[in-house]
Residue frames as a rotation matrix with the C-alpha (Angstrom) as fourth column:
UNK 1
-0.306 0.273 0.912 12.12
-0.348 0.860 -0.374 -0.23
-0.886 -0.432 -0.168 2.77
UNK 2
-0.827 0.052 -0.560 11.52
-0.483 0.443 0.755 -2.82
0.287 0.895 -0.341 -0.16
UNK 3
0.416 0.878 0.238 7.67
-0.689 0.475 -0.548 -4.31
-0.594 0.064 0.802 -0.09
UNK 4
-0.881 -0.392 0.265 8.46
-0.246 0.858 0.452 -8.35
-0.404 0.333 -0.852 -0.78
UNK 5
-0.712 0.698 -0.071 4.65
0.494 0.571 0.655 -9.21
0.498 0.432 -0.752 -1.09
UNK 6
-0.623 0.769 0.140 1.74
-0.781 -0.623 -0.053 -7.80
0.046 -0.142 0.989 -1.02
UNK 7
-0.963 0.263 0.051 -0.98
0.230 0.909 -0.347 -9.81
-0.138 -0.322 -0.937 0.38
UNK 8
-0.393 0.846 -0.361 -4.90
-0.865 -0.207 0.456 -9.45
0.311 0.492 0.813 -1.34
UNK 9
-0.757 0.572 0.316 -8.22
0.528 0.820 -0.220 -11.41
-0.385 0.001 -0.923 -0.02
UNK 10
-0.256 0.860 0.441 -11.58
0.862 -0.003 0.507 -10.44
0.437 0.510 -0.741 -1.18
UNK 11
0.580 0.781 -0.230 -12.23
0.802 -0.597 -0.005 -7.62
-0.141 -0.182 -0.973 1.00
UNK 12
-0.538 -0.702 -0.467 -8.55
0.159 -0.629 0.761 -5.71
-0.828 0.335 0.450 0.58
UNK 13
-0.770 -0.245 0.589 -9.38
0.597 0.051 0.801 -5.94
-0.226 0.968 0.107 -3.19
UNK 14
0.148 0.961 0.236 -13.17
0.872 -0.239 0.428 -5.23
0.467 0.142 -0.873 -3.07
UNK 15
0.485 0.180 -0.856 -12.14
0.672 -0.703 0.234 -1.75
-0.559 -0.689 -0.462 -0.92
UNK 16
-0.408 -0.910 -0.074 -9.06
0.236 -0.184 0.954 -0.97
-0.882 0.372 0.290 -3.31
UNK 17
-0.773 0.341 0.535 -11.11
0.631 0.327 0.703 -1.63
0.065 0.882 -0.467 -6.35
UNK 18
0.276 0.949 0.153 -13.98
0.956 -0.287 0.058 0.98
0.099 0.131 -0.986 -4.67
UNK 19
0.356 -0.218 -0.909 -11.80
0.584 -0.707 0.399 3.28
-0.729 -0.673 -0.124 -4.18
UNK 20
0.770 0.237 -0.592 -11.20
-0.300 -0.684 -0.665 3.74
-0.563 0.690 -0.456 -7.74
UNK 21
-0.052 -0.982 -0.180 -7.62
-0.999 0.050 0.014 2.44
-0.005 0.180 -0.984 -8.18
UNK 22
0.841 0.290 -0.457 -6.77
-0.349 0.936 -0.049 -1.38
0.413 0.201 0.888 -9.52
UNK 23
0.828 -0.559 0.052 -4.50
0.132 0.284 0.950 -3.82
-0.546 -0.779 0.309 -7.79
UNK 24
0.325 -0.816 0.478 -1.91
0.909 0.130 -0.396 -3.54
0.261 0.563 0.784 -10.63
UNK 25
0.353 -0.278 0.893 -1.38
-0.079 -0.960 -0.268 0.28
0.932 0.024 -0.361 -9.84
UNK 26
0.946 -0.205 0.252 -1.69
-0.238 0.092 0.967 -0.63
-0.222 -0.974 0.038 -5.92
UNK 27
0.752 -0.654 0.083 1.03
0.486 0.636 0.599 -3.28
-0.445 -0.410 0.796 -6.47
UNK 28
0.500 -0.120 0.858 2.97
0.816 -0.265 -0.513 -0.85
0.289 0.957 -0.034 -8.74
UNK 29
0.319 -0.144 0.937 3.63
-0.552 -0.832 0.060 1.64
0.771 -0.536 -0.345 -6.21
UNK 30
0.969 0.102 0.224 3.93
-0.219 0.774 0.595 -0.88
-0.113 -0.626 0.772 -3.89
UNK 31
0.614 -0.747 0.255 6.93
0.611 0.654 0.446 -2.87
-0.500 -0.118 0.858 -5.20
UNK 32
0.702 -0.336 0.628 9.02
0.200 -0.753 -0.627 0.46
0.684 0.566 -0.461 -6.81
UNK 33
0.078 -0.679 -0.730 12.31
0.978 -0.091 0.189 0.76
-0.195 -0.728 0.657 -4.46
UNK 34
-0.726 -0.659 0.197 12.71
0.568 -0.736 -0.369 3.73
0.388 -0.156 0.908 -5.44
UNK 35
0.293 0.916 0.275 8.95
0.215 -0.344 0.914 4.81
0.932 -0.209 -0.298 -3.58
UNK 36
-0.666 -0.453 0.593 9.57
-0.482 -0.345 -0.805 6.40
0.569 -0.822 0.011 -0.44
UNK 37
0.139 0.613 -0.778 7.73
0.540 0.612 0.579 3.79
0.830 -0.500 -0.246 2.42
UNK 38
-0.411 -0.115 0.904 7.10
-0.404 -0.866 -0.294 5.55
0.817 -0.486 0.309 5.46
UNK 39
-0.729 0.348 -0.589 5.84
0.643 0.643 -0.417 3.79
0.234 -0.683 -0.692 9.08
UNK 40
-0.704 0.469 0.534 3.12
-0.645 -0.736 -0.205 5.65
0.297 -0.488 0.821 10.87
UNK 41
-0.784 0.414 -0.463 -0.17
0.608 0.663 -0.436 4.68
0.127 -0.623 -0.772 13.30
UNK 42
-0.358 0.932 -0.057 -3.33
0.808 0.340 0.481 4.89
0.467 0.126 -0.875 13.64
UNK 43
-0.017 -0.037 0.999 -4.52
-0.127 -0.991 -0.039 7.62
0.992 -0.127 0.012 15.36
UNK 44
0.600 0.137 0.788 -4.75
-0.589 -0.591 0.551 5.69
0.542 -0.795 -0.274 18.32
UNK 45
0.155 -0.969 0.191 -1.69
-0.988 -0.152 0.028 4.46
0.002 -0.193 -0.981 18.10
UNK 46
-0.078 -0.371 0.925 -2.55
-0.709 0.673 0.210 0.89
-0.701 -0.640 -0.316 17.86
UNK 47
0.557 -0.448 0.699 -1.78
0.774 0.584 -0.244 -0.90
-0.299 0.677 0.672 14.38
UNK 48
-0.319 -0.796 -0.514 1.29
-0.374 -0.393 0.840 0.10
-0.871 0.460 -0.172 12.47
UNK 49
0.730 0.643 0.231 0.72
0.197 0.126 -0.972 0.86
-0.655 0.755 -0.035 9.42
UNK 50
-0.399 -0.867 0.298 2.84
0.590 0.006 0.808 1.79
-0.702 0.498 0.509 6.42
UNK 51
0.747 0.367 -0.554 2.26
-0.363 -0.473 -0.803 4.95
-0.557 0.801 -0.220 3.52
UNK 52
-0.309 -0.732 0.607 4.05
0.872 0.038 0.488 4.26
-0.380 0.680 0.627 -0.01
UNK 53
0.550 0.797 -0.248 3.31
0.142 -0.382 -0.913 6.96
-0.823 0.467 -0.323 -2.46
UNK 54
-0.474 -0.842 -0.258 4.51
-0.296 -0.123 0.947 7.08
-0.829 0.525 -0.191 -5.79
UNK 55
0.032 0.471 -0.881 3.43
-0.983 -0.147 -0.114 7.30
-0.183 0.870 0.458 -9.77
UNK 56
0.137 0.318 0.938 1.71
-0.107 0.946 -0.305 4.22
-0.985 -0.059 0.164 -10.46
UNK 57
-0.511 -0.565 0.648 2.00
0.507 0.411 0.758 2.33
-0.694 0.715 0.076 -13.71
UNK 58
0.059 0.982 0.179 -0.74
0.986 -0.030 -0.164 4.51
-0.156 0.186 -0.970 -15.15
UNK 59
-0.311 -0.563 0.766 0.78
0.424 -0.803 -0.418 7.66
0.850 0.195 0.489 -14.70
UNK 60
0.524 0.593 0.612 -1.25
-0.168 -0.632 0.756 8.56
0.835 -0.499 -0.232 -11.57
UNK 61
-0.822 -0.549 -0.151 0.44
0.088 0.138 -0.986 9.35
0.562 -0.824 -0.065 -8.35
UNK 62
0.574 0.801 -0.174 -1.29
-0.065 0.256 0.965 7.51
0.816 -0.542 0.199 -5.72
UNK 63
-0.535 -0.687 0.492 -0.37
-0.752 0.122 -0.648 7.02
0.385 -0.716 -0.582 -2.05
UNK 64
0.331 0.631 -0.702 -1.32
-0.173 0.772 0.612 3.45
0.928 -0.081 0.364 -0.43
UNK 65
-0.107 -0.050 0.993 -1.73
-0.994 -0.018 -0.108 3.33
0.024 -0.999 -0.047 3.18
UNK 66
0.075 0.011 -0.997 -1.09
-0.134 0.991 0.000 -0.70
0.988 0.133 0.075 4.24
UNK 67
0.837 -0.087 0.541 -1.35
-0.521 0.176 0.835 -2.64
-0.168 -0.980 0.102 7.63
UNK 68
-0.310 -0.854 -0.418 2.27
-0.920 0.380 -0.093 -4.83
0.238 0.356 -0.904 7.85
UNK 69
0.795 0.601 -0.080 1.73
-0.537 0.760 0.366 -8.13
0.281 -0.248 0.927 7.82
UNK 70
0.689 -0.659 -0.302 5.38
0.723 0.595 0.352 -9.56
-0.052 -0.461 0.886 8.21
UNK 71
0.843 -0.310 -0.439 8.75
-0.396 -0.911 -0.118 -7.19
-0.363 0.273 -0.891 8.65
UNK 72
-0.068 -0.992 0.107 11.30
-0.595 0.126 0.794 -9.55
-0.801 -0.010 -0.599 7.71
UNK 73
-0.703 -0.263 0.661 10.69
0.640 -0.640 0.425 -9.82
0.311 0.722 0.618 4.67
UNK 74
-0.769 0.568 -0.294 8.13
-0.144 -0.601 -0.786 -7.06
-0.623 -0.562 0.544 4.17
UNK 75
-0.679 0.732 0.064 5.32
0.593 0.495 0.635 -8.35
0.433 0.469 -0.770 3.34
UNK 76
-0.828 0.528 -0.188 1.92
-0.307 -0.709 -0.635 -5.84
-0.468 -0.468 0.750 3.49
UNK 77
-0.520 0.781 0.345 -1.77
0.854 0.463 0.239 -5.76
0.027 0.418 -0.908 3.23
UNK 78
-0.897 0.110 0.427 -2.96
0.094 -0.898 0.429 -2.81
0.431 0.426 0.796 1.35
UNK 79
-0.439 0.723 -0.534 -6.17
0.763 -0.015 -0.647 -1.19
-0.475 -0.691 -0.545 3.48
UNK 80
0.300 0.007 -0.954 -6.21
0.231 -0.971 0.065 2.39
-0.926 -0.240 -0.293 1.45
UNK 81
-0.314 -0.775 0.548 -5.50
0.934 -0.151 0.322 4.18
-0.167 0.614 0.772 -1.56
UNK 82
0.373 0.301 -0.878 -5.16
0.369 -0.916 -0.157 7.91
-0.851 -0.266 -0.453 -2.52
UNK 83
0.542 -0.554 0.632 -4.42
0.275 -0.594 -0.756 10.68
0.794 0.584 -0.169 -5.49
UNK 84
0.504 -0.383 -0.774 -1.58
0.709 -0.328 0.624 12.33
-0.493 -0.863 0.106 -3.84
């Protein structure tokens, strides 16, 4: 899957940004075709979500856990980031 647009309001950013990791890395991993996007769900099963993970522009390999926001294109709203 190709990520068309990533989608950032004040609290995505302000969670992303406490988590240690900036939005350029986020979106970095993010928009990389060659990152491996994966679907998956909540544990109880009731938003779909999306993992990317891949070496951000930084050199760090992060994984970013998003909620979809459209699938045609894909368009996502990061929720999550990780070292992986």
């Amino acid at each position: 899957m190709h990520v068309t647009l990533v989608v950032w309001d004040d609290a995505n950013e302000a969670g992303i940004l406490g988590m240690g990791f900036s939005i350029e890395e986020v979106e970095s991993v993010l928009y990389n075709r060659s990152n491996d996007t994966r679907h998956i769900t909540e544990m109880d099963g009731s938003i779909p979500l999306c993992l990317t993970a891949g070496i951000a522009t930084t050199g760090r390999k992060i994984a970013v856990k998003c909620v979809f926001v459209c699938g045609n294109p894909l368009e996502v709203y990061p929720v999550a980031a990780y070292l992986s």
